[in-house]
C-alpha positions as a Markdown table, in Angstrom:
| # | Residue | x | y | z |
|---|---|---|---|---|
| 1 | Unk | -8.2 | 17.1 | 19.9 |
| 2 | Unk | -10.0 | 13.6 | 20.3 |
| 3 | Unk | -8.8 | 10.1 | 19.5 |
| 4 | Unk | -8.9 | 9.4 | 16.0 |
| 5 | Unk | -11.7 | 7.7 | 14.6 |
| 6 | Unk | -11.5 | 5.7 | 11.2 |
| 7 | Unk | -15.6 | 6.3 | 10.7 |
| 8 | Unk | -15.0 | 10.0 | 10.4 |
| 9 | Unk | -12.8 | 9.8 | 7.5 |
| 10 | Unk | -12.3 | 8.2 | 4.2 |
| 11 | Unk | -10.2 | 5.3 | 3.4 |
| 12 | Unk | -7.6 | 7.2 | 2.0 |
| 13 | Unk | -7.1 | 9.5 | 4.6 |
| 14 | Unk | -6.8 | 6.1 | 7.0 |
| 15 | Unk | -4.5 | 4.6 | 4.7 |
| 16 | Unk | -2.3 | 8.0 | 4.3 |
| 17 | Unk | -2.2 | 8.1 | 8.5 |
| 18 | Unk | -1.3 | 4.4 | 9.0 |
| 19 | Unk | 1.6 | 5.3 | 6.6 |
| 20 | Unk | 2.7 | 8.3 | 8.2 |
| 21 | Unk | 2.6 | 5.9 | 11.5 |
| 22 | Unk | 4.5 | 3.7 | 9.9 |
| 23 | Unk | 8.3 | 3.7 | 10.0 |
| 24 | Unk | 8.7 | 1.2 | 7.1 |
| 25 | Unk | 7.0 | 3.3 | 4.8 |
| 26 | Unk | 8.3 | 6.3 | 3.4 |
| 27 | Unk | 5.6 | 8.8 | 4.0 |
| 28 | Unk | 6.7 | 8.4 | 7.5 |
| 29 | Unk | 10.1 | 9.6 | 7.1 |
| 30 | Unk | 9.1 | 12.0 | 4.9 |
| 31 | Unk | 6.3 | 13.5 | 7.4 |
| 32 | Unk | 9.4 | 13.7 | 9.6 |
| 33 | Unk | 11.4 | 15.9 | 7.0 |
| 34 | Unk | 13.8 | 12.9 | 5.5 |
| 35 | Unk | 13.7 | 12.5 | 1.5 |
| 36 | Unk | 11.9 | 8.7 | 1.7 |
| 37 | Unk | 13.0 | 5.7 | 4.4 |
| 38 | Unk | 16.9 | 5.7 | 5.2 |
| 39 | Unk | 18.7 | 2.6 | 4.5 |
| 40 | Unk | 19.4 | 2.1 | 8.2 |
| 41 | Unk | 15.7 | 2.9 | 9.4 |
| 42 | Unk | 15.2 | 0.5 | 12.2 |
| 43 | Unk | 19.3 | 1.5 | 13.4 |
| 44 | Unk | 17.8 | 5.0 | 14.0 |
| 45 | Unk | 14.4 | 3.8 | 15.6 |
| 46 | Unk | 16.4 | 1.9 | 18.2 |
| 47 | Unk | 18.6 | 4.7 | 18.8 |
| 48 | Unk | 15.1 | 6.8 | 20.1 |
């Protein structure tokens, strides 16, 4: 599998990745199996 490339894709599927990337938003908690963002998100990023 190669880097990701934003050309090969549309906009949407960008945006939907950078979310999924993104541990204040809650498609990346849910990507992880967690209902939405927990209240004490960045707590359990520091704990990594």
């Amino acid at each position: 599998m190669g880097k990701y490339s934003g050309a090969d894709h549309t906009q949407e599927e960008t945006d939907h990745r950078a979310d999924q990337l993104n541990p204040n938003n809650d498609d990346y908690w849910e990507s992880r199996g967690e209902d939405g963002r927990p209240d004490d998100w960045a707590d359990q990023l520091d704990g990594d």
